[in-house]
matplotlib code that plots the C-alpha trace (Angstrom):
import matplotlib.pyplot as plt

x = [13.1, 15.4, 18.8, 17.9, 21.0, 22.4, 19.2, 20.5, 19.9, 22.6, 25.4, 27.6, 26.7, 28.0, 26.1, 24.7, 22.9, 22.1, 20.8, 18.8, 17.6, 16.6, 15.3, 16.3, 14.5, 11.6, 11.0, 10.9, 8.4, 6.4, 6.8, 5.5, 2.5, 1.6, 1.9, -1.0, -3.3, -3.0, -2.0, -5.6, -6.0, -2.6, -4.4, -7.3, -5.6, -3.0, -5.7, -7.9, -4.4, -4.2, -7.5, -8.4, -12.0, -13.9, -14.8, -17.5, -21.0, -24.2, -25.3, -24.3, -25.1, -23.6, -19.9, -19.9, -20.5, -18.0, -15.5, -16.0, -15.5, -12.0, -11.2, -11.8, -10.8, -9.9, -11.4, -13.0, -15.5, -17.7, -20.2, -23.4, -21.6, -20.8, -17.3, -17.7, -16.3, -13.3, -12.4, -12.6, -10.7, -7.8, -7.7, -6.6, -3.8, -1.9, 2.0, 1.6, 5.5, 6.4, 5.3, 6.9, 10.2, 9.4, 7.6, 9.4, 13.0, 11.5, 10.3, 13.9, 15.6, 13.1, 12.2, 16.0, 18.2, 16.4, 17.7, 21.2, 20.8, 19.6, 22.6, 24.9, 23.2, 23.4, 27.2, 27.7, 24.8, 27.6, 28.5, 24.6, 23.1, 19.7, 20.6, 21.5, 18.2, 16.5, 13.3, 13.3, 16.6, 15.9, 12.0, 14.4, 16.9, 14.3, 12.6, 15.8, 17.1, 13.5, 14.3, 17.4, 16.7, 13.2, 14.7, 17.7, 14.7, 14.7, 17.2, 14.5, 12.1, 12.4, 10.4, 7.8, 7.3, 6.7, 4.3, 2.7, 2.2, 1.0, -1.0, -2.5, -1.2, -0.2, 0.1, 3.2, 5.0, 3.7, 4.0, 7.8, 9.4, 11.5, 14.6, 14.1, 12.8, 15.5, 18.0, 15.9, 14.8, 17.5, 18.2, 16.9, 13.6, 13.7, 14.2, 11.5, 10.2, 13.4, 12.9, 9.5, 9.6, 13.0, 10.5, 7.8, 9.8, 11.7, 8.6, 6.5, 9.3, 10.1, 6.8, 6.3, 8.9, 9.1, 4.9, 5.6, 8.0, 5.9, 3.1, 5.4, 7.3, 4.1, 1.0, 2.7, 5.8, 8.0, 11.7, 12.7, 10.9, 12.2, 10.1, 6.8, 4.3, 2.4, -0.5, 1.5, 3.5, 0.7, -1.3, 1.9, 2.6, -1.2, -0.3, 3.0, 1.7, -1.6, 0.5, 2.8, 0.1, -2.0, 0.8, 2.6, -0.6, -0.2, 3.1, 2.1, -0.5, 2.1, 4.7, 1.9, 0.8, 5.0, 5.8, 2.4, 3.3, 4.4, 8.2, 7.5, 6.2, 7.3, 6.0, 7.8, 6.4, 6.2, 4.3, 2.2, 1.6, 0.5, -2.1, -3.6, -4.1, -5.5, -7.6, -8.9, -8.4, -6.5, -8.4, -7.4, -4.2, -6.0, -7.6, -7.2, -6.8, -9.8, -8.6, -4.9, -6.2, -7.8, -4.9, -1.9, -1.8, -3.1, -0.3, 2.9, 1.2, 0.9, 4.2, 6.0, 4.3, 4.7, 8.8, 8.8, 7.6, 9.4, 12.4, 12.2, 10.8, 13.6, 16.0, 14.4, 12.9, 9.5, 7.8, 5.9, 7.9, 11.2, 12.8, 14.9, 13.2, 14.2, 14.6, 12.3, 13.9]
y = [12.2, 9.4, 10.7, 13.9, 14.8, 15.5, 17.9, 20.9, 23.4, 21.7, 20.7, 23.5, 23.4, 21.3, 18.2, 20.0, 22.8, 20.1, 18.7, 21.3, 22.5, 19.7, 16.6, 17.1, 20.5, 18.8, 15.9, 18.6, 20.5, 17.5, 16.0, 19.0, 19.4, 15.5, 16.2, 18.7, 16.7, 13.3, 12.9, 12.6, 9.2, 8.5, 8.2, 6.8, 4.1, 3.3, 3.2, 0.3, -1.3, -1.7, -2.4, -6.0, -6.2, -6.8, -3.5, -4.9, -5.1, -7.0, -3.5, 0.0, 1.6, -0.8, -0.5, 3.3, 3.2, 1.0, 2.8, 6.2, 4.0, 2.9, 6.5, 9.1, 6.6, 8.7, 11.9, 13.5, 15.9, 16.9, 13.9, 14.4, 17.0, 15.7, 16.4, 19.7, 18.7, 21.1, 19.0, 15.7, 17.1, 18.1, 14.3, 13.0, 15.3, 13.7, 13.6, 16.0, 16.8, 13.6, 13.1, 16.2, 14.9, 11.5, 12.2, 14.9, 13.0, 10.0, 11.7, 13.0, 9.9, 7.8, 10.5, 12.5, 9.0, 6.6, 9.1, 8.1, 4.8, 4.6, 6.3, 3.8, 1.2, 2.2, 3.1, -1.0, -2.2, -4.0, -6.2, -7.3, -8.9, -8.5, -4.9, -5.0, -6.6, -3.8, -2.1, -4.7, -3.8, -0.4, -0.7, -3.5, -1.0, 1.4, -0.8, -2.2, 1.4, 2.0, -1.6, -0.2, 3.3, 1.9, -0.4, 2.3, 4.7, 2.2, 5.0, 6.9, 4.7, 6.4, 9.2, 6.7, 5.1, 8.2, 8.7, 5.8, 5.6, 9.2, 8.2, 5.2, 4.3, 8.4, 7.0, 5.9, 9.2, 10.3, 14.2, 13.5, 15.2, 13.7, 14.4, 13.1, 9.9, 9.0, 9.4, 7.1, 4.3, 4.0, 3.3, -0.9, 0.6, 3.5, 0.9, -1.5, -3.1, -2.7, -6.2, -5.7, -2.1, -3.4, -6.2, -3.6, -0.9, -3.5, -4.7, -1.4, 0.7, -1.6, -1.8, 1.9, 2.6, -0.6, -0.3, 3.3, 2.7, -0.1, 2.3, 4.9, 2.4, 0.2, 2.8, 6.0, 4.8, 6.8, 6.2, 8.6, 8.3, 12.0, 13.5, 12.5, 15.2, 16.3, 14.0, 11.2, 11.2, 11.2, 8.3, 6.2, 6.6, 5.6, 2.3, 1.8, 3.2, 1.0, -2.2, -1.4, -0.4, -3.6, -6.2, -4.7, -4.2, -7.2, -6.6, -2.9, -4.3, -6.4, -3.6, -1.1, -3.9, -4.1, -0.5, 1.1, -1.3, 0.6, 1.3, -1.5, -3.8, -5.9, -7.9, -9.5, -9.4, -13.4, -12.8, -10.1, -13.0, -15.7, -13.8, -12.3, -15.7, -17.5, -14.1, -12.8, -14.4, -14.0, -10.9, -8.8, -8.2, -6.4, -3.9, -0.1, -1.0, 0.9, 4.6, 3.5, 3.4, 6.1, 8.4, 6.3, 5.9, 9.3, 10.2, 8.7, 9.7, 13.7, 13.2, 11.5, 13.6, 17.0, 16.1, 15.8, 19.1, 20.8, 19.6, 20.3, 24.5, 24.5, 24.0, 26.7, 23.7, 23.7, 21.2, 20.2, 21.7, 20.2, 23.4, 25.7, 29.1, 31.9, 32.4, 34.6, 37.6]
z = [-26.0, -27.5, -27.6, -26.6, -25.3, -29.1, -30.0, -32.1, -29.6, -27.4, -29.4, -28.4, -24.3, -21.1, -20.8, -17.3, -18.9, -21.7, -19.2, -17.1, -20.1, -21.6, -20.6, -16.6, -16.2, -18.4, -16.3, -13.6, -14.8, -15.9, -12.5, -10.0, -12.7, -12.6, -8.3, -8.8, -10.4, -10.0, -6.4, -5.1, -7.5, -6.4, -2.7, -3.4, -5.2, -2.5, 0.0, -2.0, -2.8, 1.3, 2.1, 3.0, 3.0, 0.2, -1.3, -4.3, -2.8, -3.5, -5.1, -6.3, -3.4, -1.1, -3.4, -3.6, 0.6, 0.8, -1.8, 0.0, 3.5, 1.9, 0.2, 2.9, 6.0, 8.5, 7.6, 10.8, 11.2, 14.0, 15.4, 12.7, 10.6, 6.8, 5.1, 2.9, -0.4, 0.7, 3.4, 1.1, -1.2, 1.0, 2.8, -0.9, -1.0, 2.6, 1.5, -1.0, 0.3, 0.2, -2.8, -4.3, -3.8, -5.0, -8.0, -9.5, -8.2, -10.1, -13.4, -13.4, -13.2, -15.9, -18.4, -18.6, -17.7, -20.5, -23.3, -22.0, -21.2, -25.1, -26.0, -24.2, -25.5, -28.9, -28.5, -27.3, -29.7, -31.7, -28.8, -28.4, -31.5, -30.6, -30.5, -34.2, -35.6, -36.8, -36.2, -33.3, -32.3, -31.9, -29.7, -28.0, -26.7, -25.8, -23.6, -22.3, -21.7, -19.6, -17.5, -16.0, -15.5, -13.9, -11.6, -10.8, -9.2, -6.1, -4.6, -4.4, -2.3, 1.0, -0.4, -1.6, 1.9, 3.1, 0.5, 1.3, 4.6, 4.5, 2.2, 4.0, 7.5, 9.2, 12.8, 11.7, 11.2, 14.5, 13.1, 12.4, 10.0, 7.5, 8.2, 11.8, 10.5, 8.6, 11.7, 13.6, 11.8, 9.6, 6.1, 6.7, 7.5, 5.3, 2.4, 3.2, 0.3, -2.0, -3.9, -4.8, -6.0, -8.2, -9.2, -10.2, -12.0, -14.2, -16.3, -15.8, -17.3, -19.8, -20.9, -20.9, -23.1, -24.9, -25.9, -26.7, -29.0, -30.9, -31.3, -33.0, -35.1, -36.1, -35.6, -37.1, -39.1, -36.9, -37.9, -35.6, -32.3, -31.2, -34.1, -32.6, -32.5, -29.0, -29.9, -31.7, -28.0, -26.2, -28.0, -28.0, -24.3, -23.5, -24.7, -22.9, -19.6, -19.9, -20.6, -17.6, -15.6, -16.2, -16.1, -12.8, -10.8, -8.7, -7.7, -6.9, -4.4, -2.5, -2.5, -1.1, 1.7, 2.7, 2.5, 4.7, 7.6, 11.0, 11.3, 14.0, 11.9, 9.4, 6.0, 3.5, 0.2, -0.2, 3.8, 2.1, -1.1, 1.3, 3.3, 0.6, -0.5, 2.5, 3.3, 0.0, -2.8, -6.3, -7.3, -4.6, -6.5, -9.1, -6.2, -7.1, -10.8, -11.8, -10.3, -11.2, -14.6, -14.4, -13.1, -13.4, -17.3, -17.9, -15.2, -17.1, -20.0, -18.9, -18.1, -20.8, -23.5, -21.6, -20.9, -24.9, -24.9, -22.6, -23.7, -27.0, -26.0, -23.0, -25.7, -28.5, -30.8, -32.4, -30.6, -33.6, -36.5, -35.3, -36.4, -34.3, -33.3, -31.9, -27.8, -26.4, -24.8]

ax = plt.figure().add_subplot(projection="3d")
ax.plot(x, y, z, "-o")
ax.set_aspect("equal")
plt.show()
């Protein structure tokens, strides 16, 4: 991943096909397979994140009521007839469009920009003198090259309210397509909850790649982060992505509660801070931590390790050898 744009299977091409067919087409792929799996958490998770009721009973039974309450809200069936599992498993996949163009837009930005964000900052790395400190140095610019290409994904974040309040509040489309949308409310609305999702991306992409990068330097004795193996990516990315995860869940909540408000409606996230307060408490920041990390982690993770891959078989490497192989015809 880290300078990938100087593999030996590229050296002679245009940085667009280097591109495409490297880390860009990787993230791609990675992307639309994380969409099929993981979007259903992705729900579920959004959904506690913007419930305000308390969703921990006196018992087991009275949780799991109240989690299925929160998780299928909306689902409707005939009057006595129970949700076939079909049907429940199709109302956690609401915005799976939406969430096409978000997720694989977004893998593309983090997983194929941080390579050249590294490679910028280790071009300048002379002009920053923690840069130049070592092993530290190095996880430093990693983590630093995550920051920026993290917080640079905001552009990105009318596809996530869509997501979102497909995801959690639908009236508010009222069965619009995009396109329409973003002609009538405009890009103020369209960009609701800019700050906070900034806020958010900053440390959780920093993290990601910064905790990744400590686990290859300090776990495996990786001087060369690109020459991780499948498994040596995909344990080192299960610490970044837990860290992120874990640290940037509070700020998640608040950014869900701002972005699946009504086009009508409006929160700010310090608004958004102060009620969840007054109304339920501190630990209602950490709600939809358990499915996020269930899916979220193993979601970076998937695809983090799986752009590795891809990048390294889009451009004729050995993804575990390191050596280049023959295309297939």
């Amino acid at each position: 991943m880290h300078g990938a744009a100087h593999d030996q299977g590229s050296s002679s091409s245009s940085p667009i096909r280097a591109l495409v067919f490297g880390p860009g087409g990787a993230a791609t792929l990675a992307g639309a397979m994380e969409i099929s799996i993981f979007h259903p958490f992705d729900t579920i998770s959004k959904r506690l994140m913007s419930n305000e009721h308390r969703v921990i009973g006196s018992s087991v039974k009275e949780t799991m009521n109240n989690f299925t309450a929160v998780a299928f809200k909306g689902l409707k069936t005939q009057p006595g007839v129970r949700p076939t599992f079909l049907q429940r498993v199709q109302h956690l996949y609401p915005g799976s469009l939406f969430a096409v163009y978000y997720k694989v837009s977004q893998r593309f930005v983090k997983f194929a920009g941080q390579p050249y964000a590294k490679d910028y900052l280790e071009k300048h790395k002379e002009q920053v003198p923690m840069f130049r400190n070592g092993k530290r140095g190095q996880m430093l610019m990693e983590a630093t090259a995550g920051c920026l290409v993290g917080v640079s994904e905001v552009v990105l974040l009318p596809f996530d309210r869509l997501k979102v309040l497909s995801q959690t509040n639908q009236a508010a489309l009222q069965g619009r397509g995009m396109i329409s949308i973003f002609v009538q409310e405009g890009p103020r609305k369209m960009y609701a909850g800019l700050v906070i999702t900034a806020t958010r991306n900053a440390p959780g992409s920093f993290l990601l790649f910064g905790g990744t990068a400590l686990t290859k330097e300090y776990a495996f004795g990786l001087k060369d982060y690109r020459s991780a193996t499948f498994l040596q990516n995909v344990a080192a990315s299960t610490v970044g992505a837990m860290m992120g995860v874990f640290v940037t869940s509070p700020i998640d909540v608040l950014k869900t509660r701002v972005q699946n408000k009504g086009f009508g409606e409006k929160m700010t996230a310090w608004q958004a801070f102060t009620n969840i307060m007054k109304v339920e408490g501190p630990h209602a920041f950490f709600k939809g931590i358990t499915p996020k990390m269930i899916a979220t982690s193993p979601r970076l993770v998937f695809s983090y390790t799986l752009s590795q891959y891809f990048t390294r078989m889009l451009r004729g490497l050995d993804p575990e050898r390191k050596k280049t192989v023959a295309p297939v015809a």
